[in-house]
N, C-alpha and C positions, 0 to 999 in steps of 0.2 A: 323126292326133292329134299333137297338139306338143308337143315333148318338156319334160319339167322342168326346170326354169330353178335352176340356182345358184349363189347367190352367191358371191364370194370376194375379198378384199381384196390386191391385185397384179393380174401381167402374167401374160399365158399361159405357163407353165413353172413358176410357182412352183409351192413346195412344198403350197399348197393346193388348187391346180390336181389334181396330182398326187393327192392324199390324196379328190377329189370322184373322178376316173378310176377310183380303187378299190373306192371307199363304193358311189358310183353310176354305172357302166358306160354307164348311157342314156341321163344326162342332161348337158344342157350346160350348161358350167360359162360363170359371167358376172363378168369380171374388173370388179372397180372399184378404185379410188385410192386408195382410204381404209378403213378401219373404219367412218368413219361412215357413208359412203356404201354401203356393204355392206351394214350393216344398215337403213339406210331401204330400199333395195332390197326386202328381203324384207318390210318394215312396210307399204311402200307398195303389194305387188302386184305388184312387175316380177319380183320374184323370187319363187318357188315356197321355196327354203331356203335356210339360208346356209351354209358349212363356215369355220368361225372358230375359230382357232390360240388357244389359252388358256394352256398351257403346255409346254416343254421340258426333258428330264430334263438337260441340260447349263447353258442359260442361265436357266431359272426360267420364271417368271409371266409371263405377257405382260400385260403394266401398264396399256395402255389398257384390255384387256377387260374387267379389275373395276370398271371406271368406266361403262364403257359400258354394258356386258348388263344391270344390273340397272336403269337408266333406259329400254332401249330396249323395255321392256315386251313383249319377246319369249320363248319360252320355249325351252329344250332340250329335245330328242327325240331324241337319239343322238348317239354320241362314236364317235372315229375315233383308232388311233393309228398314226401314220408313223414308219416309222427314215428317219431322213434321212441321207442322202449327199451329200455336196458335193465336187462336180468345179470342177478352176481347168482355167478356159479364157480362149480367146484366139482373134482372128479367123486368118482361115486364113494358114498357112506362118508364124504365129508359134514363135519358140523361146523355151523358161524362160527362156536367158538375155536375150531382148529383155526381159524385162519388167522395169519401174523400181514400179510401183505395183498392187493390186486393188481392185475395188469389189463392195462389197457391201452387204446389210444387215448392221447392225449383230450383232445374235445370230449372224449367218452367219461374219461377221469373226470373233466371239469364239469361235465352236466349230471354226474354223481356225490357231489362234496358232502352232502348231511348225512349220507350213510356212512360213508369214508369219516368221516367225522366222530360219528358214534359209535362206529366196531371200534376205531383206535386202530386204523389195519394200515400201512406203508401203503400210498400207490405209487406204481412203475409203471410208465410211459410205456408202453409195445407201438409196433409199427401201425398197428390196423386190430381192429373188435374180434372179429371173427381170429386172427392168428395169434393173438393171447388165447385164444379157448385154445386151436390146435394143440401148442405149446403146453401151456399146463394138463390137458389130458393125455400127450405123452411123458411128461414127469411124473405125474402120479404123486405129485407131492399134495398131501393136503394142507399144508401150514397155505397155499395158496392158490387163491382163486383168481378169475378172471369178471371183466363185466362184457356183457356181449348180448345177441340177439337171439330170441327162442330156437330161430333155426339152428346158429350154431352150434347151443347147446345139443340139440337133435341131433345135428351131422355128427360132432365128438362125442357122444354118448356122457355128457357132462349132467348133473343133478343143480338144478336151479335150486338156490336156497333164499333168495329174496326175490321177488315179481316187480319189476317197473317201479323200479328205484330213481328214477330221473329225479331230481331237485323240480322242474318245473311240467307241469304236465303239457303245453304250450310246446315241448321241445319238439321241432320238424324241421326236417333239410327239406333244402331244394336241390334240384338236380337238374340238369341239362342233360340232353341228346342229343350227340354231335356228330356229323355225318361226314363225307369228302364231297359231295356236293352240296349247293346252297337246294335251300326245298323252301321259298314261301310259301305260308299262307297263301290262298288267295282273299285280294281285298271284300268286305264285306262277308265275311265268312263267322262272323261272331267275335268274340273277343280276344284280340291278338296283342303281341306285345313285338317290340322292335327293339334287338339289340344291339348294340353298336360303339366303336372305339375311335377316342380321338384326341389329336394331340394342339391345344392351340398355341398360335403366333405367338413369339415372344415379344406382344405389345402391353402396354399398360391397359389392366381390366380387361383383359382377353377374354377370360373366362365367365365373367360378368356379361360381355358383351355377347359369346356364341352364345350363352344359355338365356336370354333373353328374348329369343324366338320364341322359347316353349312356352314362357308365361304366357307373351301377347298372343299367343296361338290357344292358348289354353289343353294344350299336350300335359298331360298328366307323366312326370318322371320317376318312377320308382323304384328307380337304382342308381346312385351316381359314386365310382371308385375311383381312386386316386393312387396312384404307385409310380415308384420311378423309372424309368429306362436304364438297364444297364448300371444300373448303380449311382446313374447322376441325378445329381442333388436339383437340377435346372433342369432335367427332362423327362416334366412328367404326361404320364399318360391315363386317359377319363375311362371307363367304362361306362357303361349305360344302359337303363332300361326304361322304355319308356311305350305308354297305351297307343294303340296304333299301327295300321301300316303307313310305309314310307308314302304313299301316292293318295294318302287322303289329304286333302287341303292343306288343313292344319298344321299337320308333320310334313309337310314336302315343304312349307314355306320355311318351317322352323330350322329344317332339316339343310335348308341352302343356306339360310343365315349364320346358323353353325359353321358351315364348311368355306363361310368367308373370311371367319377369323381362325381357321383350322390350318394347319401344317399338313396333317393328315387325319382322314375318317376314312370308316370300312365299319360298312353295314355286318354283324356276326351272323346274324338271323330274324326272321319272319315267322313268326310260329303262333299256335292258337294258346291261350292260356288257359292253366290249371282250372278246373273247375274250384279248386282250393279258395282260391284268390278271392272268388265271393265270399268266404268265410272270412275276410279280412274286416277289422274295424276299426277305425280310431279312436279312444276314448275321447269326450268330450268334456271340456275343463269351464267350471262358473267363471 
């Protein structure tokens, strides 16, 4: 029987790589280049799932994704969340002080600044974690290192010279599972999350008014994004995440009331949430 196929957008070692080794132990993970090609991936059939990176508790949103997932007519079926580590490496018999610059991706650069900071080293933006290590272990230059994940360094036979250099220890993506068919939760099944996109009426306090179900419903919202359509500055579109399935009271009342000041809504997914999510807190302020 041949194992499931998933998607991931990078080189073998990223961090998505990683965060599929976890989710799914069985299955083999299938690097592509791009976002977009990840998700055709799984639209098209080549792929079984995809594991795609949406947000980081340090660097934010991941900006393509809101653009893409709700075009790519896919849905979510499960979330995944990674504490990420990031190791500065270098090919082998390099020393810290050989190095003049690192490369990496950009989110990877920005949740490293205090080291970057105090070697004095140039960072360069690369595509993806894992394909700066590629890169630099076949240059073989030591003036430059990469920042990347234990694995990669493993795969490229690279010498870690700093251990979990993050700026905040706190640093973890989240991740999505995104399938060609819709897969709810079933209701009552423990703690779920309902994802969903929507564009409201262009009336005065539109958006005041859809989102005022959740209050009087007491639906818990823990995601709410905003971006344009197509470039236009007047049409925007809401992401959302919020506690709940669609068919519990609550959310089903809140959830009509929404789609009466809405243009358009389309539920993305029904899924069980992260065992993570109970590690979440709010500080509490005198």
């Amino acid at each position: 029987m041949s194992k499931m196929k998933i998607a991931f957008q990078g080189e073998p070692g990223a961090n998505s790589h990683i965060a599929i080794v976890e989710a799914y132990p069985d299955a083999e993970p299938m690097p592509c280049a791009t976002f977009e090609d990840a998700l055709s991936a799984i639209s098209s059939g080549e792929a079984d799932l995809g594991m795609i990176p949406i947000e980081n508790s340090v660097a934010g949103r991941v900006a393509d994704i809101h653009h893409l997932l709700p075009a790519s007519g896919l849905f979510i079926i499960g979330e995944w969340f990674l504490p990420v580590r990031h190791q500065l490496m270098a090919v082998k018999g390099t020393k810290i002080s050989d190095i003049k610059s690192v490369e990496s991706h950009v989110h990877a650069l920005g949740q490293c600044r205090r080291i970057i900071r105090k070697l004095g080293i140039k960072p360069i933006v690369h595509a993806d974690t894992a394909g700066s290590a590629r890169d630099i272990s076949e240059r073989k230059d030591k003036s430059v290192a990469a920042i990347a994940s234990r694995l990669a360094a493993k795969i490229y036979g690279l010498d870690i010279l700093a251990e979990d250099i993050e700026d905040e220890a706190h640093n973890t993506t989240r991740f999505v599972v995104l399938a060609r068919e819709p897969k709810w939760a079933a209701q009552g099944s423990g703690s779920l999350v309902t994802t969903f996109v929507f564009r409201v009426r262009n009336l005065p306090a539109a958006l005041y008014k859809a989102l005022g179900g959740f209050a009087t419903n007491g639906v818990n919202m823990t995601k709410l994004e905003s971006y344009m359509v197509d470039g236009n500055f007047f049409a925007t579109q809401f992401y959302a995440d919020v506690d709940g399935h669609p068919e519990d009271k609550g959310l089903a009342f809140a959830i009509e009331e929404l789609k009466f000041f809405s243009r358009e809504f389309r539920i993305v997914g029904v899924y069980p949430g992260h065992p993570f999510r109970a590690t979440f807190s709010e500080t509490q302020q005198d």
